[in-house]
Structures are given as C-alpha cells and as structure tokens.
C-alpha positions in Angstrom: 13.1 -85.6 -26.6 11.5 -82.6 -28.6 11.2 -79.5 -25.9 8.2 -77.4 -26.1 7.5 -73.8 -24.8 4.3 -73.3 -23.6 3.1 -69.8 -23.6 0.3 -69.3 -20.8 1.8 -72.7 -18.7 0.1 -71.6 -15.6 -3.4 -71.0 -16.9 -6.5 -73.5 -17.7 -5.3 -75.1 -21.2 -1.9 -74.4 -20.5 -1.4 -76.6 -17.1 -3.4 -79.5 -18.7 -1.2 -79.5 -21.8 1.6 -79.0 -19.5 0.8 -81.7 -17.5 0.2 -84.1 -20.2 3.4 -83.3 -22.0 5.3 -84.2 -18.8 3.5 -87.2 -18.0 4.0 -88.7 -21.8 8.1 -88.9 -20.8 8.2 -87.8 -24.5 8.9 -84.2 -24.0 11.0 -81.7 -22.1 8.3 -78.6 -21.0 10.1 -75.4 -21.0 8.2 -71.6 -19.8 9.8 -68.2 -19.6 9.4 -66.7 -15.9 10.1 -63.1 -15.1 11.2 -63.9 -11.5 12.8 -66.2 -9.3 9.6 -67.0 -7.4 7.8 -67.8 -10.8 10.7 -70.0 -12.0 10.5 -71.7 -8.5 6.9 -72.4 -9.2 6.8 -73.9 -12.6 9.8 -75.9 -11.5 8.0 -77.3 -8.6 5.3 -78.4 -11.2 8.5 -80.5 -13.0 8.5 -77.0 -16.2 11.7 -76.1 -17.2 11.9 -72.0 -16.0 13.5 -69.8 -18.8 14.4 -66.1 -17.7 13.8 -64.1 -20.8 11.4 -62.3 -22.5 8.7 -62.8 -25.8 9.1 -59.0 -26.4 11.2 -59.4 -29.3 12.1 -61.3 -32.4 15.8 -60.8 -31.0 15.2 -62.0 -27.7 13.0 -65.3 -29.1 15.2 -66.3 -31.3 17.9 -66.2 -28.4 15.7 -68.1 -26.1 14.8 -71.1 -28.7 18.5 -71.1 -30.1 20.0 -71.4 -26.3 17.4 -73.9 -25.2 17.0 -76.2 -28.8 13.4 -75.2 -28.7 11.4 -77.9 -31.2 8.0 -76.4 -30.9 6.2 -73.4 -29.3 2.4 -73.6 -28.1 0.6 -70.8 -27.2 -2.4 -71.2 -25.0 -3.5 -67.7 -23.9 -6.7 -66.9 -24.4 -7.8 -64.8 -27.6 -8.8 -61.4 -25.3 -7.8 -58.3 -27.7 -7.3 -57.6 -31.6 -3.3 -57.2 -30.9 -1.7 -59.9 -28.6 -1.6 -63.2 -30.1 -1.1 -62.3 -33.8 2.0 -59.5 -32.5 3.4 -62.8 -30.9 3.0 -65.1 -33.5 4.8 -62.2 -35.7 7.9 -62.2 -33.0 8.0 -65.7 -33.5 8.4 -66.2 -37.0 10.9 -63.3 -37.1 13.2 -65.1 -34.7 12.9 -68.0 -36.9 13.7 -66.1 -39.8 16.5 -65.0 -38.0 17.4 -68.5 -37.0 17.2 -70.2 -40.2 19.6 -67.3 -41.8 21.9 -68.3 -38.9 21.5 -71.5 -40.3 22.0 -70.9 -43.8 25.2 -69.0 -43.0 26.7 -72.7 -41.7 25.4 -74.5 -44.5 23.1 -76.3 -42.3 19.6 -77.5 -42.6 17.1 -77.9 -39.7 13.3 -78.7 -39.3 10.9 -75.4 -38.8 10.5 -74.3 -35.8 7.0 -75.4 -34.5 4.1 -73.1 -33.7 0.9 -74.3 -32.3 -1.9 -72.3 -31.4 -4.9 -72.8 -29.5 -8.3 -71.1 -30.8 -11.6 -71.7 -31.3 -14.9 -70.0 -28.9 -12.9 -68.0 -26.2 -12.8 -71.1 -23.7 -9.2 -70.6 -22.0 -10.5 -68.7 -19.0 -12.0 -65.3 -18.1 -11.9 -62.8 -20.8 -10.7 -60.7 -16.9 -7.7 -62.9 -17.1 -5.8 -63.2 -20.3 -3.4 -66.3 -18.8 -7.0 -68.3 -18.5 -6.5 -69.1 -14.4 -9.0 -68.1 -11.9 -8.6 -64.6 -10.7 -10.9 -63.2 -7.9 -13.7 -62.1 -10.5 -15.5 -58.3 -9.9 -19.3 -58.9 -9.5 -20.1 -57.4 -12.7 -17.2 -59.9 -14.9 -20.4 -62.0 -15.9 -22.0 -59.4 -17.8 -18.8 -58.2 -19.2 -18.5 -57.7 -23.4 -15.0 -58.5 -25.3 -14.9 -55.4 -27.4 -16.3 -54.9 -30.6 -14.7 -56.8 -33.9 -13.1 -59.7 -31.6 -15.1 -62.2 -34.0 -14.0 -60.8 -37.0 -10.0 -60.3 -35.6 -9.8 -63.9 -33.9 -10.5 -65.4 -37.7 -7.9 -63.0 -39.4 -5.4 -64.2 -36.5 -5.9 -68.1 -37.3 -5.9 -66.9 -41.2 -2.2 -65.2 -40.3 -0.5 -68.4 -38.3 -1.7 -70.7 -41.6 0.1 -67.9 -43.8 3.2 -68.0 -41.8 3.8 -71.6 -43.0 6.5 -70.4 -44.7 8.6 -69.1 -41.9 6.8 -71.9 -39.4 5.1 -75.7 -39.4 2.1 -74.7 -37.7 -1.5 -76.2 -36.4 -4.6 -74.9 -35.3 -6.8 -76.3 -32.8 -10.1 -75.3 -32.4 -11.8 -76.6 -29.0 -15.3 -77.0 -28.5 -16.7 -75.4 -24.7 -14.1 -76.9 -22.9 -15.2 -78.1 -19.7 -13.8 -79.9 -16.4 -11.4 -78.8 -14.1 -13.2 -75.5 -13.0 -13.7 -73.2 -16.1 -13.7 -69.6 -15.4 -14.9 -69.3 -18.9 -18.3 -71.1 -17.6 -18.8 -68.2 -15.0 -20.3 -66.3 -17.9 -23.4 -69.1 -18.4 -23.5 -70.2 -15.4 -23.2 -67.3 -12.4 -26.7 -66.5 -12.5 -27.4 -69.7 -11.1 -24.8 -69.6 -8.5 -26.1 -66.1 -7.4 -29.3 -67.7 -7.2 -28.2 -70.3 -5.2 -26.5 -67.9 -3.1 -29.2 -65.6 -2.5 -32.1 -69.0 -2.3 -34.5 -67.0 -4.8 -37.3 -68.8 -6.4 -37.5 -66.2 -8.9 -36.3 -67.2 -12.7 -33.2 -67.2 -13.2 -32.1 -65.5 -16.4 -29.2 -67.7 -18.5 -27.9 -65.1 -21.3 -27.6 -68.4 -23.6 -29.6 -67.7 -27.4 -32.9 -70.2 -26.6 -32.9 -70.7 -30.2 -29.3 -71.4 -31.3 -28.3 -73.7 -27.8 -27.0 -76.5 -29.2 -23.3 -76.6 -28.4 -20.4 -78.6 -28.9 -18.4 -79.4 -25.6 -14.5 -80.7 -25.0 -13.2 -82.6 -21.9 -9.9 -80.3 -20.8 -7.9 -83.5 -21.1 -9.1 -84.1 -24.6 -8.1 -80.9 -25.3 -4.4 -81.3 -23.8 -4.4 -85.0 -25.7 -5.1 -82.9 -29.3 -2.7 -80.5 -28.7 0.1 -83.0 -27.9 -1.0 -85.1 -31.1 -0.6 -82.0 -33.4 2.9 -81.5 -31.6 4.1 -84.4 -32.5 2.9 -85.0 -35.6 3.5 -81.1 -37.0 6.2 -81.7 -39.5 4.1 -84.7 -41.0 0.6 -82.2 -41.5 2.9 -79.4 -43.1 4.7 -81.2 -45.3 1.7 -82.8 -46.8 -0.9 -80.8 -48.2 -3.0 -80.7 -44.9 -4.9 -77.8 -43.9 -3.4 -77.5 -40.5 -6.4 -76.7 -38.5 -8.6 -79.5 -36.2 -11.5 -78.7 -34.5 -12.8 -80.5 -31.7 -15.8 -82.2 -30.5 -16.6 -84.3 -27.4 -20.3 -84.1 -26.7 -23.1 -82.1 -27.9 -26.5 -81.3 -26.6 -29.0 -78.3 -25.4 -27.0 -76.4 -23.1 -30.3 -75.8 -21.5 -30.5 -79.3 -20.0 -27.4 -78.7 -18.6 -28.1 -75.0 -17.1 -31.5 -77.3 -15.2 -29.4 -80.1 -14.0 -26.4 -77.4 -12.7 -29.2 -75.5 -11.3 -30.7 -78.5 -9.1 -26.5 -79.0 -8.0 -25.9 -75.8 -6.8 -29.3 -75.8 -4.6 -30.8 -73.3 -7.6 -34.5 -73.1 -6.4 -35.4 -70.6 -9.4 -36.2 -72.1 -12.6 -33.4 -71.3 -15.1 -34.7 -69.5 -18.4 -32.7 -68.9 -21.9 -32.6 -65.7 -23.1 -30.7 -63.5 -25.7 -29.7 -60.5 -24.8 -29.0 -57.1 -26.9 -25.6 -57.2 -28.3 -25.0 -60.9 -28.5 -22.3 -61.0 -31.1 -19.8 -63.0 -28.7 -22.6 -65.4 -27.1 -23.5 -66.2 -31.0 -20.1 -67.2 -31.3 -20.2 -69.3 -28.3 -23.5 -70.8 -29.1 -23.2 -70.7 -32.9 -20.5 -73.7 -32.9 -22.8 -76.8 -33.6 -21.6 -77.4 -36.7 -18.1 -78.6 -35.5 -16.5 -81.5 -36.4 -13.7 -83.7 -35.4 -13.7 -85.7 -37.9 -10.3 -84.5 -39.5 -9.0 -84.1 -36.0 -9.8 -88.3 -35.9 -8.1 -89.0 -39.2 -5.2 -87.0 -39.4 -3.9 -86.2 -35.4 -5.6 -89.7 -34.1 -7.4 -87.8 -32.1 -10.1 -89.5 -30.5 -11.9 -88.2 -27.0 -12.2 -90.4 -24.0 -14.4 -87.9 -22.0 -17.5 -87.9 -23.8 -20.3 -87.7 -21.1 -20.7 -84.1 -19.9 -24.3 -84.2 -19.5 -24.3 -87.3 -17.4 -21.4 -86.9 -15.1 -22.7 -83.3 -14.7 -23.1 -83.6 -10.8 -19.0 -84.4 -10.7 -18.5 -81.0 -13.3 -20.9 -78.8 -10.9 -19.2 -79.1 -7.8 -15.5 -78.9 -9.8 -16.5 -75.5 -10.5 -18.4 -74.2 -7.7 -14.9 -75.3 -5.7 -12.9 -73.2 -8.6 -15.1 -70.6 -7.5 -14.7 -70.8 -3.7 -10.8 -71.2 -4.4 -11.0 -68.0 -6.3 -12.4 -66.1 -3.7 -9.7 -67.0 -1.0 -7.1 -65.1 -3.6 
C-alpha cells in the first residue's frame, strides 16, 4: 500500500484526510512527531509517528528513504509569504538527493509525490498555522494576514507546478470548506455569536462584500475524498499533459442567507448586515471565488461531492461550530 506523509495531520484538513486515508485500507498514514506524547497521540488515531524533522533537505530525504515514503501532502494552512514554498523547496531537494542515490545503483523509481492543499485560506485560523482550534484572543476576528499574502499564495502554487521536474505534484484548491467546526468561519461568523452572547437587537455587522457574496462552499469530507483521488491517481495527471491543479465546488449561494439562518441558530436577535470594510484585500479573496469550477476536478480525479446541501442542513452546521467554539474555550 502507497504510505503518505501528511504534514499538518492533527489540524482541520489534515485529520479528515487522515482519516479518510485510513479508513480506505489503501494507504499506510505516516506524521513526523517531535515527542513521545505527540507520537503517542497520532498513534492512538491509527498515524504512523515518525521522529524527525522537515528542517532540512538532508533530514527529508532520510525520513522518506527510511520509511518508503510514496507521497507527501501538506495541509497547513497558507499563513505567511515563507512557510509552505521553503517546504516545498526541502522537499524537492531531498528528492533530488534521492533520485541521485538512485541513479548511482542504476535504479529507476516513480517521483516522489507532493500534494498541496490551497485555495481561500480555509484550513483554520490564520492564529493557528496547523488549522485546529486554539483558544482564540477576542480581537482574532478582526485580525488581517499581512500585506501581499494574495499575491505570494499564487507565486507558491505557480512554484509546486514548476517543481514537476524534481516532483509529480497536484494542487487542490477548496472552495469555503465547511463542517466539522471551521475556525476559519469565526472570521464571518463571530459577530453573530457575540450577538447572541450579549442578546443585542442591534445590527449585527458581517465584514462579508454585500456586493461580491456569492461564494463557492466544500463539505470537509469532499475535501479529504479530492485529495485522496489526486493521491492516487498523481503519476497518471503528471505523466499526461494535465495541468495538475483541481478546484473544488460543492454548493454555492449568497452567503448572506446563510449569515440570517446562522443568526436565527445561535438565538441572534439582531438583524445581520453585509458590509465591506477598509482594507478588504483578503475578504475579496474569500468572497471573490464564484467563478470556481470543478469540472476538471469531475473528469480527471472522479471527483464528485456527496455533501452538497450547506444551506439546507445549516441548523446541523450551526451548532457543529458553536460546539467547536465552546470546545475551544475549555483549552
């Protein structure tokens, strides 16, 4: 079975995929740990630990050549200019390093895999780069990624399609992922819980563009069930003439409908209003995504998503994340 590394295994996409790697019985799910007590915890949750670092091409290529590493997915969030494209460069070093190994025995061996998760910041709290729920500061909703993220986060996925030389690589691109909690959703959203909170009837501010608020949305599952697909299927996209990058779409509709009906959940009594604020270059982003299209995700991964009702089943999404929240508090 092919054994994947999953970079972020802990955090919101990276326990779903996780999880849906394991329960396939297709694939061996391996994580580095820095400590016993971390190793002990992925184990529990059936994730092979690997003590080790991702600090080096050096120490990468030791940890995929000792384990038989097939494929490595990273699904930390996209938080800073520097992270994820310093990775990707460590990664593709130690497979340069690997396939010179290689070359040395005569031998000849697939790429190693690389798959990256990207898209509108929806892996977690920009507060927490791993994506899981931290105990968030009262002001995290207001908070601003810092300037040129936009800009950087295209260069990065521009970066893992060049490295196709060293790498067979994919690009997914999710939609607003929702289910399962969402920190990222505190961002939209907290206004209303504060309202609730406090039982204003005042209006309730939503920092959501009233002119540009129809957005694209992805299940968490659907999300794991794409990036398993591209997994699998990796050597087939790059050695075809297939531009490696899906996006994906599960429902789409005026996130202000959704903002009302979350409102009337939480026990809201304020009437929720759209507005933009100064400086909106990262809610654009987020908004700005209605042109997505899975399409290519459908005909080349098989991609198809099963969760496809946001809006409707919003009363089962509301009180998943207000529980996130109260969970988050207790930390």
């Amino acid at each position: 079975m092919p054994n994947v590394l999953v970079i972020g295994p802990t955090g919101y996409v990276g326990s779903a995929l996780s999880e849906q790697l394991i329960r396939s019985g297709d694939h061996y799910v391996y994580a580095v740990s820095q400590s016993d007590e971390e190793g002990f915890r992925l184990a529990t949750s059936e994730i092979i630990p690997i003590r080790g670092s991702l600090d080096s091409s050096q120490t990468v290529f030791e940890l995929i050549t000792s384990n038989k590493i097939d494929v490595i997915v990273d699904t930390s969030s996209y938080n800073d200019k520097t992270t994820k494209s310093k990775l990707l460069k460590v990664i593709a070093g130690a497979e340069n390093l690997r396939q010179q190994q290689l070359a040395k025995k005569q031998l000849i061996q697939p790429k190693l895999g690389f798959v990256t998760v990207s898209g509108i910041w929806t892996q977690g709290s920009t507060e927490d780069p791993h994506g899981s729920f931290q105990k968030m500061a009262p002001e995290a909703s207001s908070v601003q990624p810092e300037e040129g993220l936009v800009e950087s986060k295209a260069l990065y996925e521009q970066e893992v399609l060049a490295a196709r030389s060293s790498l067979d690589v994919a690009v997914i691109q999710p939609s607003f992922i929702w289910a399962r909690g969402g920190a990222a959703w505190t961002r939209i959203l907290g206004p209303l819980v504060e309202g609730a909170r406090t039982s204003t009837t005042d209006t309730v501010k939503i920092a959501v563009d009233p002119a540009d608020q129809i957005y694209c949305f992805t299940n968490i599952d659907d999300v794991a069930t794409a990036i398993e697909l591209a997994v699998n299927k990796l050597q087939l996209i790059n050695g075809n003439s297939v531009h490696p990058v899906f996006e994906l779409v599960g429902d789409q509709f005026p996130v202000g409908l959704l903002c009302e009906r979350d409102a009337l959940y939480f026990g809201c009594k304020g009437k929720a209003e759209l507005f933009k604020p100064e400086n909106t270059g990262f809610l654009d982003v987020i908004g700005g995504n209605h042109n997505a299209n899975r399409t290519r995700a459908e005909q080349i991964l098989g991609w198809y998503p099963k969760k496809r009702y946001f809006l409707r089943d919003t009363f089962i999404y509301a009180n998943s994340f207000m529980a996130a929240l109260a969970l988050a508090k207790l930390k």
